[in-house]
C-alpha positions in Angstrom: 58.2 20.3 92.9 56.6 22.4 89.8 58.4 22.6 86.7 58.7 25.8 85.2 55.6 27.0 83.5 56.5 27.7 79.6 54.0 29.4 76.6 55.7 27.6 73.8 53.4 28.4 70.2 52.3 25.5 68.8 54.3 26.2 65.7 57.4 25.6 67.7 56.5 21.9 68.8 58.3 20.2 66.3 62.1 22.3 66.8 61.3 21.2 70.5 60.5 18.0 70.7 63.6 17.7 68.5 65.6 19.7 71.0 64.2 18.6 74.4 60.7 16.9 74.0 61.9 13.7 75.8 63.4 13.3 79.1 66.8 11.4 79.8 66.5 7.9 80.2 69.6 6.3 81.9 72.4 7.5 80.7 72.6 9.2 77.8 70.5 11.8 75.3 68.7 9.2 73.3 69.7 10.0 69.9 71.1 12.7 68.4 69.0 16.0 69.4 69.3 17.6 66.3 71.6 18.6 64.1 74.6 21.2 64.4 72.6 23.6 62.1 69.6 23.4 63.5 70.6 24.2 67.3 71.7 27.7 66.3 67.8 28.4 64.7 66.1 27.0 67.7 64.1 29.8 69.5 64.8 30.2 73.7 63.8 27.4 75.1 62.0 26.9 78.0 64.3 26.1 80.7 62.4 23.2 83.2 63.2 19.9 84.1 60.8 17.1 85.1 61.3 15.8 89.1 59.3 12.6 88.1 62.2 11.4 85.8 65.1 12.8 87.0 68.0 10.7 88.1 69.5 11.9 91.6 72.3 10.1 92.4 72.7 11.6 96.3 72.5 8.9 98.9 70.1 9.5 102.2 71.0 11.9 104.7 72.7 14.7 102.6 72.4 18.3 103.7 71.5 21.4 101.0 70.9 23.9 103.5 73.3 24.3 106.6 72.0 23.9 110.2 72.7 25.0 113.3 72.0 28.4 114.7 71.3 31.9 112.9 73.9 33.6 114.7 77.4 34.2 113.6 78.2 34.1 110.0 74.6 32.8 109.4 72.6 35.8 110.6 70.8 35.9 107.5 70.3 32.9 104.9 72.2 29.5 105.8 75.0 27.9 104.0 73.0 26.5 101.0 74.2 23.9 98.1 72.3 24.9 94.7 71.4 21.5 93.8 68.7 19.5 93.5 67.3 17.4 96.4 64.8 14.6 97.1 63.5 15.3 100.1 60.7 12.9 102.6 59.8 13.3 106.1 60.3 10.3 108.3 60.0 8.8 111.5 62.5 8.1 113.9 61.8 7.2 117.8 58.8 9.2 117.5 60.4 12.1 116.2 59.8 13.7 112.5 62.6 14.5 111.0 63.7 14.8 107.0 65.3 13.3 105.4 67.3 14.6 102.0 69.2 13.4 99.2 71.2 15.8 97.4 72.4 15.1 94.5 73.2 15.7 90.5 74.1 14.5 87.1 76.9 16.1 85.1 78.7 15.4 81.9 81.5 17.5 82.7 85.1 15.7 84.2 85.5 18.2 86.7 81.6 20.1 87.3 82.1 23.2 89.0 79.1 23.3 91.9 77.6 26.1 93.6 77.1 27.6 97.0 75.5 30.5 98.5 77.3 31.8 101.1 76.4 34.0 104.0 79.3 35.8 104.6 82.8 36.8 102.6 84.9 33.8 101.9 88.1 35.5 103.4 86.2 35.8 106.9 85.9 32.5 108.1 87.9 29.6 108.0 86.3 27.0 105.7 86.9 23.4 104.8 86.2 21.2 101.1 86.3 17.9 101.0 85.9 15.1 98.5 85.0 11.1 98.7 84.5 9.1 96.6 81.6 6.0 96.7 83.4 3.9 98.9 83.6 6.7 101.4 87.6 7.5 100.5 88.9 10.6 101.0 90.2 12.3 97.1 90.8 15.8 98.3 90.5 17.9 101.7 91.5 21.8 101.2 90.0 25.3 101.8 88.5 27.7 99.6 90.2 30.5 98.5 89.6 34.0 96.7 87.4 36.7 97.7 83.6 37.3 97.6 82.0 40.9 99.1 79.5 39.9 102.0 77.3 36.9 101.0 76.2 35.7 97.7 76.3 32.9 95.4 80.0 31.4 94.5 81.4 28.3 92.4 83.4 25.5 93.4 85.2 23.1 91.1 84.9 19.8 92.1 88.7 18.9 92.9 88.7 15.4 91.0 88.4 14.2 87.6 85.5 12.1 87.5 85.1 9.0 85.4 81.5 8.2 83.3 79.2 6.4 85.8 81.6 7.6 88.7 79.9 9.4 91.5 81.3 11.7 94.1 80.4 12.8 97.7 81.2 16.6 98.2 80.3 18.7 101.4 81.7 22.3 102.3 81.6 23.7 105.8 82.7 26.9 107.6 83.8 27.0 111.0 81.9 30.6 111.8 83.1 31.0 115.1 84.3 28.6 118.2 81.0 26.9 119.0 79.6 27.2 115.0 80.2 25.0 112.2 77.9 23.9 109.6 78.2 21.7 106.6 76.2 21.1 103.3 77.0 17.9 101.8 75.8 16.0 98.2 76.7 14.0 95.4 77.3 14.5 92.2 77.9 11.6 88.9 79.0 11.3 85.6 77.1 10.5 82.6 78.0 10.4 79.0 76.5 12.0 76.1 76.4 11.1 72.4 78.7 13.3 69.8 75.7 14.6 68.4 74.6 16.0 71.4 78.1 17.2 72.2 77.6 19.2 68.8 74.4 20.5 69.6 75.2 21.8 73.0 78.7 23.2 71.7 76.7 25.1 69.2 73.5 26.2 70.9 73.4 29.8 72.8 74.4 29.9 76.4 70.5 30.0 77.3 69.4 26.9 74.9 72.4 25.1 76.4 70.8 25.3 80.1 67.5 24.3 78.7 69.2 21.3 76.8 70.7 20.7 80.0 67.7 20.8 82.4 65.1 19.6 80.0 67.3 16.5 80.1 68.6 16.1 83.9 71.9 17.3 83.8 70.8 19.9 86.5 74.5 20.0 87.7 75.3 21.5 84.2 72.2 23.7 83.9 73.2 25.6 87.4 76.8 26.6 85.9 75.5 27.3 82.7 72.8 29.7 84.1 75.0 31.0 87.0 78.1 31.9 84.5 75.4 33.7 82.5 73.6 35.5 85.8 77.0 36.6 86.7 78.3 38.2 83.0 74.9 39.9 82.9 73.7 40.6 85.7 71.3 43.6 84.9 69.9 41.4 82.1 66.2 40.5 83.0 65.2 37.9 80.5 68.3 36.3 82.8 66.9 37.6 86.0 63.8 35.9 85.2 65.3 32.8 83.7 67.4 32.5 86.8 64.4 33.2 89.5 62.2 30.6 87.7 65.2 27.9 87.9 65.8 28.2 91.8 62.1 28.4 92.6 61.9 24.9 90.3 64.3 23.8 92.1 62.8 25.0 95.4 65.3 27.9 96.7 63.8 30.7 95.8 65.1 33.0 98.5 68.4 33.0 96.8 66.9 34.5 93.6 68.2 38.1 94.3 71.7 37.0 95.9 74.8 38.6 93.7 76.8 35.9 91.9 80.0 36.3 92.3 83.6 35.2 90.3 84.5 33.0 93.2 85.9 30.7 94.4 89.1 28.0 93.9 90.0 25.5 96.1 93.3 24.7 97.2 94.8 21.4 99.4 96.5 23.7 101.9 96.3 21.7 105.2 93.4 22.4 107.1 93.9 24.1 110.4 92.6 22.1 113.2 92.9 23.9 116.7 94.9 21.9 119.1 94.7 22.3 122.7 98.4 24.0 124.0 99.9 22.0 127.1 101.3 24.7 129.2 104.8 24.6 129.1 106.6 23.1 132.1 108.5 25.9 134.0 111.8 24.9 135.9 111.6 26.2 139.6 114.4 27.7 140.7 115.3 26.0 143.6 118.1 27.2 146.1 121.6 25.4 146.1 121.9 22.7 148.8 123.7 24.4 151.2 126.6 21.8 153.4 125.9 21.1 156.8 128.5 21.2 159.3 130.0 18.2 160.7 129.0 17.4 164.3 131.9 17.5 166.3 132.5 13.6 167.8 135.2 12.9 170.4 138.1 11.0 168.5 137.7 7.0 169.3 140.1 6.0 171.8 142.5 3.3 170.7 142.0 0.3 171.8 145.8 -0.9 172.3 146.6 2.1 174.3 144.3 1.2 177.1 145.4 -2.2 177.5 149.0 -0.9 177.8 148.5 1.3 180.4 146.8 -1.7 182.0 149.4 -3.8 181.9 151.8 -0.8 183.1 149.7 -0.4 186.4 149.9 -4.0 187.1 153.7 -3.7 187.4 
């Protein structure tokens, strides 16, 4: 993957090598960027990131872009996670396959992350759920609000994340009975310095993705952008800022998609369809109906017999 091309002037080199010359190493920005002042006279910066030294903290077999068929609610693009993905073909029993890891840095407690979705959200049953590292279920729900047709929407990641605490998200929608399809990542939290905190809290909107990206929160440079794409979205410096971050990041057929103010998630139960038993029904039957007595002959008594026996032998 390229990073985006830039035509920074030389006499610009020293406000950006303060500002986003060197690339995150472990954890944190190291040292303070620059100060408060100077983030508010930095020119736009180029907004590119660098795939060589980016920390992804996704695991193998994660998902960006949903499978399955194109038919149903996915007639058009797939369900696709915007986020950043390692990906490597492999062999398995002589078959190639891919094999993907999806995943992010953030700084924020509670990220928001971002789909693009091929159909309104109100159409189709859906399903969010989060784990944590051990593979523990934090939160199962549904997405809720509305989004016209198909387009790009936000998520907030339904747990407050700790720093150095990494979460396993995936979203699916159930577009019809035989249908389903999933996207699935990770996404962790790193901490920043208070000077960087400053700078960020004080640069524009568009320096604060570069910071971002330039330094491998991609998690935070996709909101950051998005929110930004979706306030303006006849702005072309944006447009273009926006197309060269997907294609970077390797998605550019989503470039053009609207962004809409979607979505929220809530922890409503999930619907499952259950197979219905038939219900038993009681058959009528007739009433027994009494059978008449067969008619015997009375027993004779016994005693009788004899004494009529004894009367003929007098």
């Amino acid at each position: 993957m390229k990073s985006v091309p830039t035509n920074l002037s030389i006499n610009l080199l020293g406000a950006v090598t303060l500002a986003c010359a060197a690339v995150l190493s472990g954890s944190v920005f190291q040292g303070a960027i620059a100060q408060g002042s100077a983030a508010l006279q930095l020119p736009s910066l180029p907004i590119e990131f660098n795939p060589d030294n980016l920390i992804n903290p996704g695991r193998p077999g994660g998902r960006r872009r949903g499978g399955g068929s194109r038919g149903g609610c996915q007639a058009g693009l797939p369900l696709t996670a915007i986020a950043y993905a390692d990906s490597r073909t492999v062999q398995e029993l002589g078959v190639t396959v891919t094999d993907e890891r999806v995943g992010a840095l953030t700084t924020q407690v509670q990220p928001m992350l971002w789909f693009y979705v091929p159909t309104a959200i109100d159409d189709v049953p859906t399903e969010f759920i989060v784990n944590d590292v051990h593979g523990q279920l934090v939160y199962l729900g549904r997405l809720s609000g509305q989004s016209e047709c198909c387009g790009v929407i936000s998520v907030p990641l339904a747990a407050e994340m700790a720093v150095r605490s990494a979460y396993q998200w995936s979203l699916t929608l159930d577009c019809d009975e035989t249908e389903r399809v999933t996207v699935d990542g990770w996404v962790e939290r790193r901490a920043i310095g208070p000077d960087a905190v400053r700078t960020l809290s004080q640069a524009s909107a568009r320096n604060r993705t570069a910071l971002y990206a330039n330094y491998g929160f991609l998690q935070d440079a996709v909101s950051e952008l998005a929110r930004l794409r979706l306030m303006a979205p006849e702005d072309e410096s944006i447009a273009q800022s926006w197309r060269q971050f997907l294609t970077a990041l390797d998605l550019p057929e989503l470039a053009e998609a609207v962004v809409f103010p979607c979505c929220d998630v809530t922890n409503e139960p999930v619907e499952i369809p259950v197979e219905v038993e038939e219900e038993a029904v009681e058959v009528e039957t007739m009433p027994e109906v009494p059978q008449p007595m067969e008619e015997t002959e009375p027993e004779r008594n016994p005693r009788s017999i004899l004494e009529r026996a004894r009367d003929r032998g007098n």
